[in-house]
C-alpha positions in Angstrom: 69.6 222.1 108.2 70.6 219.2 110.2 73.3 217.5 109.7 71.9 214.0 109.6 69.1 215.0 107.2 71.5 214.0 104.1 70.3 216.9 102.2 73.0 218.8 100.3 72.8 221.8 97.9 73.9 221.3 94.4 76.3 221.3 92.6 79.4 220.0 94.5 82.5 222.5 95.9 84.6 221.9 93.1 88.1 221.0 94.8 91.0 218.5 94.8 93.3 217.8 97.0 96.1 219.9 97.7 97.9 218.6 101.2 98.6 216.4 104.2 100.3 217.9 107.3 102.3 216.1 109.2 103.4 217.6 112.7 107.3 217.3 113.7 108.8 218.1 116.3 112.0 218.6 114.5 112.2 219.5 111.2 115.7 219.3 109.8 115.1 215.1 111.1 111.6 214.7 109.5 113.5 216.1 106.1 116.4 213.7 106.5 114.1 210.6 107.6 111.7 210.9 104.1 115.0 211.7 102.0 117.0 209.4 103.2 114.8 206.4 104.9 111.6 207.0 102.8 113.6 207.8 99.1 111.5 211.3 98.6 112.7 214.0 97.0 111.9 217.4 99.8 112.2 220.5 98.9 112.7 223.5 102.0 109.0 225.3 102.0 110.1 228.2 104.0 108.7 230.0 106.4 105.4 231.2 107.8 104.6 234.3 109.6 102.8 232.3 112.2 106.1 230.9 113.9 106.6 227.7 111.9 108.3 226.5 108.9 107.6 223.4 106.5 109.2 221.3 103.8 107.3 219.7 101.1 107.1 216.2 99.4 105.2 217.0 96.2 103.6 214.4 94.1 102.4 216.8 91.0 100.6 219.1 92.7 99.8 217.4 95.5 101.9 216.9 98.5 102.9 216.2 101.6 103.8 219.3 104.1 106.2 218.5 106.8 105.6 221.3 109.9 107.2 222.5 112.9 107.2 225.2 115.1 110.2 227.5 114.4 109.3 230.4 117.1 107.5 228.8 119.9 106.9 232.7 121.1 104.8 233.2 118.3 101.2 232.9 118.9 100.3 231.9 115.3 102.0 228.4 116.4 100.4 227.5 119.1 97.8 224.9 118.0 101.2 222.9 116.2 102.7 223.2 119.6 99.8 222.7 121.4 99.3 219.0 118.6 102.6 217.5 119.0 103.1 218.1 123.1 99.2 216.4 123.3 99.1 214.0 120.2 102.5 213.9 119.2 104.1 213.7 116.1 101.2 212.9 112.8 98.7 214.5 110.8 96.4 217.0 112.6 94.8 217.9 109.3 94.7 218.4 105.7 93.7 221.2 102.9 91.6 221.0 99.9 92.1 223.3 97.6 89.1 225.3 95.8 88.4 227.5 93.0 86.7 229.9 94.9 87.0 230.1 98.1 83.9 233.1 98.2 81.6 230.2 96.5 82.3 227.6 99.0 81.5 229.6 101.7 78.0 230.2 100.5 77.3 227.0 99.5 78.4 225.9 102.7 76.0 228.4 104.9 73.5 227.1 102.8 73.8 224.1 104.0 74.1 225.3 107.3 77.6 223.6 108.1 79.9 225.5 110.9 82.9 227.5 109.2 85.1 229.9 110.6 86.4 233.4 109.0 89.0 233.8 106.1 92.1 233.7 107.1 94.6 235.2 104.8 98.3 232.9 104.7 101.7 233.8 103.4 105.0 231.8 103.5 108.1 233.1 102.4 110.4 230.6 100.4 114.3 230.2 101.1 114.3 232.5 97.8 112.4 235.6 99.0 109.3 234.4 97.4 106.5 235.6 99.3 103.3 232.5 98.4 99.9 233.7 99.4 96.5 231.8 99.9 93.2 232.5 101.7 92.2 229.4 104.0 88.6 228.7 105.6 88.5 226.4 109.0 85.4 224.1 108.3 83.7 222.5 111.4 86.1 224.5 113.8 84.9 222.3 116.7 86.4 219.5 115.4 89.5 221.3 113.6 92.5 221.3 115.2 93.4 224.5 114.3 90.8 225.8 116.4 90.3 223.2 119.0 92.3 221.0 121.3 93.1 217.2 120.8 91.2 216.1 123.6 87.7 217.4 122.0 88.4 216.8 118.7 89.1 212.8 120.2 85.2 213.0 120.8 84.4 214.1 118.0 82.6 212.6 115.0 79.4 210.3 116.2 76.2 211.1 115.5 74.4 213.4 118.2 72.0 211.2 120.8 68.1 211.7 120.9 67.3 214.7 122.7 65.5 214.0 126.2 62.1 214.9 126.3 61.2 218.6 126.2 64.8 219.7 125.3 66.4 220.8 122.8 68.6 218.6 120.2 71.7 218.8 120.7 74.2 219.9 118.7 75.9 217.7 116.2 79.3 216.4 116.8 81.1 217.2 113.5 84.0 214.8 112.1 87.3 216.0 111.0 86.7 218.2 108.1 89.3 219.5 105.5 90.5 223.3 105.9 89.8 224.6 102.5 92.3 227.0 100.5 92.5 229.1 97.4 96.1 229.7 96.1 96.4 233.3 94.9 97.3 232.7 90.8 95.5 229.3 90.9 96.2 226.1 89.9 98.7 227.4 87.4 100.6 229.6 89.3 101.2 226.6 91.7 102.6 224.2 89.4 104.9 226.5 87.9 106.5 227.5 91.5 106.5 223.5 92.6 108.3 223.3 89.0 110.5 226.3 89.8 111.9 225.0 93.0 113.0 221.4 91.3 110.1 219.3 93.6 108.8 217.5 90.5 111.9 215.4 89.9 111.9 211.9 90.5 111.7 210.4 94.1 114.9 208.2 94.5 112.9 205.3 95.6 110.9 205.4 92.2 107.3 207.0 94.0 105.2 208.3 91.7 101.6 208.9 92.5 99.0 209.9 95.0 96.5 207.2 94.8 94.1 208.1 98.3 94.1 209.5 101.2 92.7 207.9 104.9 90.7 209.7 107.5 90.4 208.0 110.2 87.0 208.8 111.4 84.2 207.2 115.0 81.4 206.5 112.3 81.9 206.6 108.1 78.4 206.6 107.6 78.3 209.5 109.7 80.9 211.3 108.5 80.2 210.7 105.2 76.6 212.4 105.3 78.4 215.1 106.9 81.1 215.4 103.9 78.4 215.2 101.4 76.4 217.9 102.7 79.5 220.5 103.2 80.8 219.4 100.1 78.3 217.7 97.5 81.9 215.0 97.1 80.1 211.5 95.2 80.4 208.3 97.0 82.1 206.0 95.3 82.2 201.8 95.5 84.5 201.6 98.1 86.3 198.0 98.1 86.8 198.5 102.0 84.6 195.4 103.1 82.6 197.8 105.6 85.3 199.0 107.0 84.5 203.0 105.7 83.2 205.0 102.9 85.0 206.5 99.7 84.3 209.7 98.2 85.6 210.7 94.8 87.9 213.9 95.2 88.6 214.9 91.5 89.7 211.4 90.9 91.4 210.4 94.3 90.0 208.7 96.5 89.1 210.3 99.9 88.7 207.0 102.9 86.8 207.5 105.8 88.1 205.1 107.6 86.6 203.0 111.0 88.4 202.3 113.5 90.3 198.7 113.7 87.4 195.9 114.7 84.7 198.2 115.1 86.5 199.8 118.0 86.4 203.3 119.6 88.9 206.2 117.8 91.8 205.9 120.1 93.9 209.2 121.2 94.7 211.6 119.5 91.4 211.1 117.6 89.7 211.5 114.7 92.0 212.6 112.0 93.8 211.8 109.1 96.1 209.1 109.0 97.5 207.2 105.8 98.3 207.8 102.4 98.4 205.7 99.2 101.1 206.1 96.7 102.0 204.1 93.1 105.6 203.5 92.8 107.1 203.3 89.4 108.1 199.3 90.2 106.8 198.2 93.5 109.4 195.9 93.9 112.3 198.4 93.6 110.4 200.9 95.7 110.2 198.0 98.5 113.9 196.8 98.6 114.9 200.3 98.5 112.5 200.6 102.3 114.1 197.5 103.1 117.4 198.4 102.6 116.6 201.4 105.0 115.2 199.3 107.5 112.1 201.2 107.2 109.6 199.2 105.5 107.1 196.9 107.3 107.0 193.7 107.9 104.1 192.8 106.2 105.6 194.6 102.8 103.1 196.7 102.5 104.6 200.0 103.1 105.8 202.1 105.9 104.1 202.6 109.3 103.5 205.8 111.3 106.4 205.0 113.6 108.8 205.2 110.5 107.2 208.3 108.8 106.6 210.7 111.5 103.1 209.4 112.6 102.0 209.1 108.6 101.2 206.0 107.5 102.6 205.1 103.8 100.5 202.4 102.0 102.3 200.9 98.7 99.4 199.2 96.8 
């Protein structure tokens, strides 16, 4: 099936969002920077057989997963190592979680969309918890788990017409989600973010995760290609042609042009921003200002104050 044909099997993947990463070089400063200068409540995450370790900003079940590389020796962390010394510190990528993570997989070779293999994933919590998952790398051309920054950074357009009596070439596919399935489901996983204390309140009164930003070299584009990996509904967007929302289990999922109608600068396609409801706006932005790390516009924080994430505050 080609991936321009708009064609997509029925019914959707059901998912939802489950988390941002955001690359650091240096964890125990990315925790103090969104505790301190952001007003988040982080919890430690742990740490992964693969050489890294994480801490968590959680927003129900939803979050934000601060990374780094704990054993650089380890090979499981070379593509974080490999991110940050090429793109530096932001998100490379971001999970959605599924129901069954068997089912997406054949819905998604019947729609003939690049995967790769399951990948079974563990982290071990400050507690001795061991948390297990099974993850699944979609378009691994243009994943950075899988591939380096300076391909994915031409990734995403629309392949050109094939020259006369060759074949078409092959289809340039935007940043896709990893997709997961958390062993105990949905359930297990609120009762562990419960258990470690990362519902209570974020100090600077955030409440909500409202949408998410991909920054992507065509929406149109890259929307096709969501909707025939994934079945996700288009949604009126309110962007003024400047990308395409899909409806992921009610947040909104932005593909996102590039500013003016320009090229995707490096690192590349990837994701880029989120949007969060504050309790009062107005509290949550003096506390930012107080910190010196809101922006001047007042609308929220910018990548150079969150570790490459940009922080919206509708």
């Amino acid at each position: 099936m080609s991936v321009t044909s708009g064609e997509a099997p029925s019914p959707a993947i059901p998912a939802r969002f489950d988390h941002i990463i955001v690359a650091v070089k240096d964890l125990s400063k990315a925790i103090a920077t969104y505790q301190t200068g952001l007003g988040f409540t982080v919890v430690p995450g742990g740490e992964h057989p693969a050489g890294t370790h994480n801490a968590l900003v959680h927003f129900g079940i939803h979050y934000v997963e601060l990374l780094a590389v704990q054993d650089p020796a380890a090979p499981g962390s070379g593509w974080v190592k490999e991110w940050i010394a090429t793109a530096g510190e932001n998100p490379p990528t971001y999970a959605v979680a599924v129901e069954s993570l068997d089912a997406a997989v054949e819905r998604l070779d019947a729609a003939g969309v690049p995967h790769g293999e399951i990948e079974r994933g563990e982290r071990v919590t400050p507690e001795g918890t061991s948390l297990r998952w099974r993850s699944l790398v979609v378009a691994p051309e243009s994943s950075p788990r899988t591939q380096s920054p300076a391909v994915i950074a031409a990734s995403g357009r629309p392949p050109p017409l094939p020259h006369r009596g060759q074949p078409a070439p092959k289809p340039a596919w935007p940043p896709m989600p990893f997709l997961i399935e958390w062993e105990g489901g949905d359930a297990a996983r609120l009762a562990e973010i419960e258990r470690i204390g990362a519902l209570a309140p974020h100090p600077a009164g955030w409440e909500q995760l409202l949408s998410v930003s991909v920054l992507v070299a065509d929406p149109e584009f890259a929307a096709r290609c969501y909707q025939q990996a994934f079945g996700w509904r288009r949604i009126p967007d309110g962007l003024a042609g400047r990308g395409v929302v899909l409806d992921l289990a009610g947040l909104r999922l932005e593909l996102i042009a590039p500013p003016s109608g320009g090229r995707v600068l490096p690192p590349g396609p990837r994701p880029t921003a989120i949007a969060l409801h504050a309790r009062d706006r107005q509290e949550t932005l003096d506390y930012l200002r107080e910190q010196g790390t809101a922006d001047g516009a007042g609308r929220g924080v910018t990548p150079a104050r969150a570790h490459g994430l940009r922080i919206a505050l509708p």
